[in-house]
C-alpha positions in Angstrom: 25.7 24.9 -27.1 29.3 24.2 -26.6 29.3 20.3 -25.7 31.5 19.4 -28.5 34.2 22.1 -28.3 37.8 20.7 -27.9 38.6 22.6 -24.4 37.4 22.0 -21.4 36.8 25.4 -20.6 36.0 27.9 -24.1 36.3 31.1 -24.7 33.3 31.9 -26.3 32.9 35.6 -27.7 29.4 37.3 -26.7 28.4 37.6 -30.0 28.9 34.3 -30.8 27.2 33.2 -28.0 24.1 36.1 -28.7 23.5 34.9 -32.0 23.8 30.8 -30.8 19.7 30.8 -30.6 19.9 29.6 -26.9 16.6 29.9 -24.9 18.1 30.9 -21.4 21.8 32.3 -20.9 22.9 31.0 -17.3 25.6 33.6 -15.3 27.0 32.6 -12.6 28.6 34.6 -9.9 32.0 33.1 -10.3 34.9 33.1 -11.6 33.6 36.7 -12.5 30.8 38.0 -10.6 27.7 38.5 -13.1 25.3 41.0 -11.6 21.8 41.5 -13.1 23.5 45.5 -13.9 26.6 43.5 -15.6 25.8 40.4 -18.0 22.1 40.3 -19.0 22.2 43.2 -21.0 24.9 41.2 -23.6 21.8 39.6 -24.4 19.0 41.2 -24.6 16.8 38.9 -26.8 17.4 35.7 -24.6 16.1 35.0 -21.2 19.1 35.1 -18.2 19.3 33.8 -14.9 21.8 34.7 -12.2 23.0 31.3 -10.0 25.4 30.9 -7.6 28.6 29.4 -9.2 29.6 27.6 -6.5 26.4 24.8 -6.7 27.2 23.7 -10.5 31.1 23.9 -10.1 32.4 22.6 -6.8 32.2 19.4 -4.8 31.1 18.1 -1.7 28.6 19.3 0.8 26.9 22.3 -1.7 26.1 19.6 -4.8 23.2 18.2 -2.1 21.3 21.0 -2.5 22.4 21.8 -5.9 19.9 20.5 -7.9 17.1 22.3 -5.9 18.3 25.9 -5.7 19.3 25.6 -9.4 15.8 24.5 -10.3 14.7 27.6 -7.9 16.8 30.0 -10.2 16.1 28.6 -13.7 12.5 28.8 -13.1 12.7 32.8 -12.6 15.2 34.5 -14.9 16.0 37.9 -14.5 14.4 38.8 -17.9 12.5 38.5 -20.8 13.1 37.4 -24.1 12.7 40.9 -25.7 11.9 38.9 -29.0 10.2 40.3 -32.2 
C-alpha cells in the first residue's frame, strides 16, 4: 500500500490505512506489541493476522525460517472480513 512513500518507515493514520482497500492487515508484535484484544479491531472489515516481528524485520539465524512461519500465519488470520 505504502511502497512508494518517501520514508522509510511511515506513519500511516488507521483511518487511512482502514479505508486503503487492503485484503489482509499484518500486526506484528514489535515495536509495539499487537494482540488479537489490541489491533484487529481498528479494522474490522479487513482480514488481520498476528506475526512475530522479529522474522520479517531482523537478520541472521531467524530469516531461515522466516518465510515458513510467515506463510503459517498469513494462511490463518485472526478474523474475518466482516464485509457487506
Amino acid at each position: 500500500m505504502h511502497a512508494d512513500h518517501s520514508e522509510r518507515c511511515p506513519r500511516i493514520a488507521v483511518g487511512e490505512s482502514a479505508g486503503a482497500g487492503a485484503d489482509l492487515v499484518v500486526l506484528p508484535d514489535e515495536p509495539y506489541r499487537f494482540t488479537a484484544d489490541d489491533g484487529p479491531q481498528a479494522f474490522p472489515a479487513t482480514a488481520s493476522v498476528l506475526v512475530s516481528g522479529r522474522h520479517p524485520t531482523r537478520y541472521g539465524p531467524s530469516l531461515v525460517r522466516a518465510p515458513r512461519l510467515l506463510a503459517e500465519r498469513l494462511a490463518r488470520p485472526v478474523t474475518s472480513p466482516n464485509r457487506p
